[in-house]
C-alpha positions in Angstrom: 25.4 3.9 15.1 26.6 1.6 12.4 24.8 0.7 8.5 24.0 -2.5 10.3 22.6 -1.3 13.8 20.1 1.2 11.6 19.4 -1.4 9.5 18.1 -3.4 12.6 16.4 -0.6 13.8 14.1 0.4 10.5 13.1 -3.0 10.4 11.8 -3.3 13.7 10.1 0.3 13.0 8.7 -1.3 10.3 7.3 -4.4 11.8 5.9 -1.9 14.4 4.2 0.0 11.7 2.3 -3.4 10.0 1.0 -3.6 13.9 -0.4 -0.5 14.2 -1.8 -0.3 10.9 -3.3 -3.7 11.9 -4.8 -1.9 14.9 -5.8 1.1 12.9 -7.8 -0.7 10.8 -9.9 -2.3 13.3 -10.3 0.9 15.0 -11.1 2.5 12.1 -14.0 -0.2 11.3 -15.5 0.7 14.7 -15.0 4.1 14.7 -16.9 4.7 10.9 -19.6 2.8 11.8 -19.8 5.4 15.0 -19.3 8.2 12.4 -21.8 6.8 9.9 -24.8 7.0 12.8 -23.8 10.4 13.5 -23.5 12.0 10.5 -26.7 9.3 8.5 -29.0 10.7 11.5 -27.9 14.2 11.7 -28.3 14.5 7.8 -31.7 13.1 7.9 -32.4 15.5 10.8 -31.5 18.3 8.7 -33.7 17.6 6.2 -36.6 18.1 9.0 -35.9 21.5 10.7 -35.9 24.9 9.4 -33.2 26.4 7.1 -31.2 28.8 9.0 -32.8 28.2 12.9 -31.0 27.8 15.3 -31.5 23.3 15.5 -30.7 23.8 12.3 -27.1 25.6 12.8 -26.3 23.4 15.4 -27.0 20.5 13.3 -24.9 21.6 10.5 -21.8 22.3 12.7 -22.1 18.3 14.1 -22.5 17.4 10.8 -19.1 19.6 9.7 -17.0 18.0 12.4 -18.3 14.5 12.0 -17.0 14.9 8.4 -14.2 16.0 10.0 -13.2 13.4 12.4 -13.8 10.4 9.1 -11.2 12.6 7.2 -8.7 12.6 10.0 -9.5 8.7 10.3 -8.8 8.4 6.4 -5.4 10.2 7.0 -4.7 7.8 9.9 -5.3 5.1 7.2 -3.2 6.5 4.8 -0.4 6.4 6.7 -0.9 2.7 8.1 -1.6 1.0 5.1 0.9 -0.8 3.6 0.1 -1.1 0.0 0.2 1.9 -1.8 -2.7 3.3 -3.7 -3.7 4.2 -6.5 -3.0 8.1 -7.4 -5.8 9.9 -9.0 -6.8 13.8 -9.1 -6.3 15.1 -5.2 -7.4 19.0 -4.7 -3.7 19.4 -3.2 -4.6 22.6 -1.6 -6.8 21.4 0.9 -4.3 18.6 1.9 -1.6 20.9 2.7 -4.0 22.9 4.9 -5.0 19.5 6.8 -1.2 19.0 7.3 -0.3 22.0 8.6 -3.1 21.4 11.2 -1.8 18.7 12.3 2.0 19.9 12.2 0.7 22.8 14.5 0.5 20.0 17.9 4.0 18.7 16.9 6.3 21.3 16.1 7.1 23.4 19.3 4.8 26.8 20.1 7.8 29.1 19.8 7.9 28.3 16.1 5.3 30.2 14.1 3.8 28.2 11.2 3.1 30.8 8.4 1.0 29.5 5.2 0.0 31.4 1.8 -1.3 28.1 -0.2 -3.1 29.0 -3.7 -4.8 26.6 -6.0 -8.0 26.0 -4.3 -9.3 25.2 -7.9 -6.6 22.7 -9.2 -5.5 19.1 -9.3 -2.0 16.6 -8.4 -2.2 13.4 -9.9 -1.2 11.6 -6.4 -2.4 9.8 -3.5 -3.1 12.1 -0.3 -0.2 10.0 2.0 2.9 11.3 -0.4 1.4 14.8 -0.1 1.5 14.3 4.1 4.8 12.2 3.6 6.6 15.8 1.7 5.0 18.3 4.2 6.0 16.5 7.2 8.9 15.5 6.5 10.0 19.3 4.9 8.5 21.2 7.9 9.5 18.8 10.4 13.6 19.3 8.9 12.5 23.0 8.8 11.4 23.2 12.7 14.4 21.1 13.4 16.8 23.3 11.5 15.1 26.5 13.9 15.8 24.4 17.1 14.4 25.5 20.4 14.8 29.2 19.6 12.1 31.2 18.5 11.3 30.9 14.2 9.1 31.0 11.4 8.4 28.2 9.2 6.4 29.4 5.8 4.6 27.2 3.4 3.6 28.6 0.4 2.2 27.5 -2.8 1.8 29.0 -6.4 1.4 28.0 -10.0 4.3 27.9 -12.1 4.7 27.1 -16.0 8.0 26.1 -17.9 8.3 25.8 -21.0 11.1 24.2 -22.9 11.3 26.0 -26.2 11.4 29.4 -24.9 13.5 28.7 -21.7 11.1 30.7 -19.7 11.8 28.9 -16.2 11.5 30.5 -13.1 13.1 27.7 -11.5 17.0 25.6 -11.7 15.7 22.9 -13.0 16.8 20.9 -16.2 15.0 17.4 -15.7 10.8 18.8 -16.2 9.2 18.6 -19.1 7.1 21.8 -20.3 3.9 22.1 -18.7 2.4 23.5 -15.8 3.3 22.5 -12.1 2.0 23.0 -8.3 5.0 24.8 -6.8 5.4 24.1 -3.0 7.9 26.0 -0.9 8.9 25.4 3.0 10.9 28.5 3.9 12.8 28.5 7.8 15.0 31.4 9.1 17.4 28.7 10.7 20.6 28.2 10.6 21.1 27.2 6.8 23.4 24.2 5.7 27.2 24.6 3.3 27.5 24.0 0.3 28.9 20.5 0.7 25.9 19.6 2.3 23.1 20.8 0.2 24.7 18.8 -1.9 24.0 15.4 -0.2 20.9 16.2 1.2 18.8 13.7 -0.5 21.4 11.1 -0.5 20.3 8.1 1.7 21.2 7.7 5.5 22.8 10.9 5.2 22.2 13.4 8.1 24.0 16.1 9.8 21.9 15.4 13.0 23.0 13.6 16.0 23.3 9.8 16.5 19.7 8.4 17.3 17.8 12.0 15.9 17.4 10.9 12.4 17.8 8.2 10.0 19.0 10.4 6.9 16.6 8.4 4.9 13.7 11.2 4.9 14.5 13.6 2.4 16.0 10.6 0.1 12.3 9.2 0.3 10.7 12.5 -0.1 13.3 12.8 -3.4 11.8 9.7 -4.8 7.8 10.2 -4.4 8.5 14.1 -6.5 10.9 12.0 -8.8 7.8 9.6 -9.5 5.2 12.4 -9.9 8.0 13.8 -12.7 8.1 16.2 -10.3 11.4 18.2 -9.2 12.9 19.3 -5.8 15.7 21.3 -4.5 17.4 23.2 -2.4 18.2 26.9 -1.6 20.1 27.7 1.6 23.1 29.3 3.0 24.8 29.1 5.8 23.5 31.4 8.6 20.1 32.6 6.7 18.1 29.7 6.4 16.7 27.1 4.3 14.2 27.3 1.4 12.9 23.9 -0.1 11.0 24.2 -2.6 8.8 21.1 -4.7 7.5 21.0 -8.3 4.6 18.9 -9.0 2.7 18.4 -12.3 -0.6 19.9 -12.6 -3.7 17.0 -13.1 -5.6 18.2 -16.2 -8.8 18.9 -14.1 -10.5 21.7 -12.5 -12.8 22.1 -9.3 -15.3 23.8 -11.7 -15.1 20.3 -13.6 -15.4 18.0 -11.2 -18.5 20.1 -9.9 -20.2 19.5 -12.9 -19.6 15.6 -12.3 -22.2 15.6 -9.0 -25.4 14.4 -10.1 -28.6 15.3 -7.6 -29.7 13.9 -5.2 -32.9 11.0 -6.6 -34.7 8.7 -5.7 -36.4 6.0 -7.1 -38.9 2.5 -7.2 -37.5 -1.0 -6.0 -37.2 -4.0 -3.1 -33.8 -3.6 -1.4 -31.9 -6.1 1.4 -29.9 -4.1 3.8 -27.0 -6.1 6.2 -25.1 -5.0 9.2 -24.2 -5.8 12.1 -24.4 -2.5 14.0 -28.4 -1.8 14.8 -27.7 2.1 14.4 -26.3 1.7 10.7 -28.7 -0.4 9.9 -31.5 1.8 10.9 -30.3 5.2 9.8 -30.0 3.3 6.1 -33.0 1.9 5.8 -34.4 5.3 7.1 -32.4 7.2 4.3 -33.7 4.9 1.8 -37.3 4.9 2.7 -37.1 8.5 2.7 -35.5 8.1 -1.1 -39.0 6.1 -2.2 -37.2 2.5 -1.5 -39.0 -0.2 0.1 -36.2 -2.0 2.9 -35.8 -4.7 4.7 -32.7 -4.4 7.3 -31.5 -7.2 8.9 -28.5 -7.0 11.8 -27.4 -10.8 10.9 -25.9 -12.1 8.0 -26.7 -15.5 8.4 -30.4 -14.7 9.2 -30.7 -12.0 5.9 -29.2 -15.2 3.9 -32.0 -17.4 5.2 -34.4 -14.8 4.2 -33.2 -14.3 0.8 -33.4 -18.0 0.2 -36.5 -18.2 1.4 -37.8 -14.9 -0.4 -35.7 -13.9 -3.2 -37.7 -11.0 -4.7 -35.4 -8.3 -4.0 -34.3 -5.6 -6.6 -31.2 -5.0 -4.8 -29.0 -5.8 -1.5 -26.5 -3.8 0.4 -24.5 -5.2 2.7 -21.3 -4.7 5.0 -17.9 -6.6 4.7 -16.8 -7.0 8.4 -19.7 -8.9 10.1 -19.5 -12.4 12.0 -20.4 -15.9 11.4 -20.4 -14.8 7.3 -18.9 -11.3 6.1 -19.9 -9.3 3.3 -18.0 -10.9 0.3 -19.1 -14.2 1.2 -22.6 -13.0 2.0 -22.9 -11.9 -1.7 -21.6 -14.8 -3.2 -24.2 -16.8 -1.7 -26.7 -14.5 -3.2 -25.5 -14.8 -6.4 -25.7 -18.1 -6.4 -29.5 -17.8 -6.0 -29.5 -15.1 -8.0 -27.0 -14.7 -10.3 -28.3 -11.2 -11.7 -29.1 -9.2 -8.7 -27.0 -6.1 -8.3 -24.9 -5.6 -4.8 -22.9 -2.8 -2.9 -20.4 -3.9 -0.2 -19.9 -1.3 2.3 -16.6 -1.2 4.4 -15.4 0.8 7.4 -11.7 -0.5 6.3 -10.3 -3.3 4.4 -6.6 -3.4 3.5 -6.9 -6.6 1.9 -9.7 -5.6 -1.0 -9.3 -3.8 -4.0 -12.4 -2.6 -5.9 -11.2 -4.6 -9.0 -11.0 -7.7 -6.4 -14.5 -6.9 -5.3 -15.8 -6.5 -9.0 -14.4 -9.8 -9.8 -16.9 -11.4 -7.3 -19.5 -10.3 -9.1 -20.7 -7.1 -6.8 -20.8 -4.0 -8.3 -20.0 -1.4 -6.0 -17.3 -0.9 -2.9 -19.0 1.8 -1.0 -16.6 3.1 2.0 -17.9 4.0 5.4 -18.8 6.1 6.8 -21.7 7.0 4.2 -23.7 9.9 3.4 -27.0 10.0 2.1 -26.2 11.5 -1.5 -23.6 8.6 -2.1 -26.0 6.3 -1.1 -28.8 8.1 -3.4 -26.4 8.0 -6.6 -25.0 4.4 -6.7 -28.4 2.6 -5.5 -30.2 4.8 -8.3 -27.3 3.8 -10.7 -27.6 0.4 -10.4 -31.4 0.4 -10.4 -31.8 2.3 -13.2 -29.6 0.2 -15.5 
């Protein structure tokens, strides 16, 4: 295939990728609005049955893999959007366990998929979509490597330190700075690469595999997110006893013990509040969560009808409202609000929206982006925030 021919080809990959992350973000919108019903009512149920019976159990496990199924929809996200985001502390340990989950249905059953990941208490300054973007793309060259025999693909994980001024590395590298890093390694008993081609490796569109297997471009892109983390990655392998890859990333300064501390409790609180969307069940399990909180609610399913209602009676402490609704969304909802009332504090709630940044969304004049689906203690905190200021 020539430089020209693959050229072609990525960019049609690519326009195929803005489609489907078009059509994930609508399913995503339906789907965490399903979510949000599900997990609203089954936390509100919860609150109702005795600890430890047997409701109770059985309420907790739909509750665990609700949670479950908005975190795999998140992922599905990550990997569709087309903007990158923002990086901020990511508890990188429990990433590379949701990967390797969902490695397990891709890379073939005679391959065992061995992990030893440390670090449940510590922090990557990244965004969860280059973590998946490393893993896959490392154990996928590592099953590929293995082939259709039988193999073992291990991911591991440890903390390492380096420090500069008493050269006390434990790794080859000569580019990090001193400090302490999250040290990644995908280990395969294939059949292990020459010298002359460890060394080009991460150079782009080079591959040793066959015309139409790969592009040569994934390791070159998994070389630049580590490079942007001032991170380090390389190689160990020789020919006939496998492959070891291993990935330095700088330690966030922040602890799971920290970020703990950060969780205010659950309150709740005096006030009016206007609650919009379009899906009945949402609507309902909100305004149930909030009465149960001490708020008096209104909940209205149409946006055009809650805007009639505020114009007609504006004595409302605060209004929630979704972003994705017909006839007039969320954004423009609010801004007619403020209009009336230039002072009233507003939370727009969104199952997915590529096209809004929190900042944008500030800039309107609401004051929080809340995304969907939403449990109860989220809801608690930043109604009582606002409320109470």
């Amino acid at each position: 295939m020539t430089h020209e021919r693959e050229l072609e080809r990525q960019v049609r990959q690519s326009r195929k990728m803005e489609a489907i992350g078009t059509l994930a973000g609508g399913i995503a919108h339906d789907f965490n609005n399903i979510l949000g019903a599900i997990i609203g009512y089954t936390e509100m149920s919860l609150e109702n049955v005795p600890i430890g019976s047997y409701l109770h159990n059985n309420l907790k496990q739909i509750l665990k893999a609700s949670s479950r199924a908005a975190n795999l929809v998140s992922q599905i996200l990550a990997f569709s959007r087309s903007k990158k985001q923002e990086k901020k502390p990511i508890q990188i340990s429990l990433i590379i366990k949701e990967v390797l989950k969902m490695l397990r249905s891709t890379i073939p059953s005679s391959i065992d998929i061995r992990q030893s990941i440390e670090g449940a208490d510590v922090y990557v300054m990244t965004e969860p979509t280059e973590i998946h973007q490393i893993l896959i793309n490392l154990c996928t060259n590592a099953a590929q490597a293995i082939g259709n025999e039988s193999g073992v693909v291990e991911v591991s994980t440890e903390m390492v330190e380096v420090d500069r001024a008493e050269q006390s590395m434990v790794i080859p590298s000569k580019d990090l700075k001193s400090g302490s890093y999250y040290h990644i390694q995908v280990k395969d008993n294939g059949e292990g690469m020459e010298e002359w081609v460890q060394e080009r490796i991460f150079d782009p569109f080079f591959t040793t595999k066959r015309v139409g297997q790969g592009t040569g471009l994934g390791l070159s892109m998994v070389h630049g997110i580590v490079k942007e983390h001032e991170g380090d990655i390389y190689v160990v392998s020789e020919k006939g006893k496998g492959t070891q890859m291993h990935v330095l990333l700088p330690l966030a300064e922040q602890t799971l013990s920290e970020e703990r501390k950060k969780i205010p409790k659950i309150k709740g609180g005096k006030g009016r509040i206007l609650v919009v969307d379009d899906e009945e069940s949402l609507v309902l399990v909100q305004k149930e969560m909030l009465e149960s909180l001490g708020y008096e609610v209104v909940a209205e399913t149409s946006s055009p009808d809650a805007l009639l209602l505020f114009q007609r009676a504006p004595q409302f402490d605060l209004v929630i409202t979704d972003q994705i609704m017909p006839n007039v969304n969320g954004i423009k909802l609010a801004e007619e609000i403020l209009r009336i009332n230039p002072s009233i504090p507003i939370i727009l709630t969104t199952g997915y929206t590529d096209s809004l940044t929190e900042e944008e969304v500030m800039s309107r004049g609401i004051r929080k982006l809340i995304y969907k689906p939403i449990r109860k203690r989220d809801l608690a905190i930043n109604v009582c925030d606002l409320l109470e200021k």
